[in-house]
N, C-alpha and C positions, 0 to 999 in steps of 0.2 A: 504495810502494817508490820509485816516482821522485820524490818530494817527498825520502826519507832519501839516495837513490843517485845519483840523478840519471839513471836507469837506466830501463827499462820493465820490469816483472816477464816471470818466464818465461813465461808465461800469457798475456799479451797478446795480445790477438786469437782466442782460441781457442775464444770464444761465437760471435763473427762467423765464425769457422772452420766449427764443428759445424753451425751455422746453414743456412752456405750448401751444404755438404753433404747434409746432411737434405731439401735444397731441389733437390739436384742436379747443382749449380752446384760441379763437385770442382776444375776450375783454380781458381776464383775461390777458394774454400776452399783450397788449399794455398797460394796466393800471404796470406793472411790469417796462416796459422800453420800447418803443416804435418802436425801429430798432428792438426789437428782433425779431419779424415777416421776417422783410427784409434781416437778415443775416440768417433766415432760406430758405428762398427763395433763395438770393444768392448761398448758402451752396450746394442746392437741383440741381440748375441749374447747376455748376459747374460739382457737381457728374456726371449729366447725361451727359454734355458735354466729358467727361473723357470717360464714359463709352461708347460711341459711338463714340469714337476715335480720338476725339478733343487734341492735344497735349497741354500743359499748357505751356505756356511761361511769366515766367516774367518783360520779355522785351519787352510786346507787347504794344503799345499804350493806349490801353483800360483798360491795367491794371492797370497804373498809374491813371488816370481820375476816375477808381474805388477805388483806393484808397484813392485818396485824398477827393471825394467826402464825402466817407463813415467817414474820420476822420472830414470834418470840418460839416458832420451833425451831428456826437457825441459831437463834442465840443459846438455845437453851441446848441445842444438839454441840455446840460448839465447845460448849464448859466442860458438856460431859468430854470431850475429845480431850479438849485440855488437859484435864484432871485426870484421863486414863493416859496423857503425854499421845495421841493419836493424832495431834496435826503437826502436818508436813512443817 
């Protein structure tokens, strides 16, 4: 995306985000990208849901409303980065 934009994708940073989360380390993680925190928690809940016998349905109502929520706070986190020039 920054090779076509000249931009850094919305996602940037957000392995090193979940990363240093998983590790602990949630300043450091939020100063990286800010959902990474929250898709480590999503991720975690999930897990356990699964593993305590929750069947995963794509079609379930919630999942959509998770979904879209999740894209239009990355996009919307991303402008702002934009606009304060904060992506790598």
């Amino acid at each position: 995306m920054k090779i076509v934009t000249g931009l850094g994708c919305p996602g940037c940073g957000m392995t090193r985000s979940v990363s240093a989360a998983a590790h602990g380390r949630i300043l450091e993680s939020l100063r990286m990208h800010a959902l990474g925190p929250a898709i480590l928690l999503l991720v975690v809940a999930l897990w356990f849901a699964l593993l305590f016998g929750a069947k995963a349905r794509i079609d379930h109502p919630w999942t959509t409303k998770v979904l879209v929520g999740f894209v239009f706070a990355l996009l919307a986190y991303w402008m702002v980065r934009v606009f304060l020039g904060a992506v790598p």
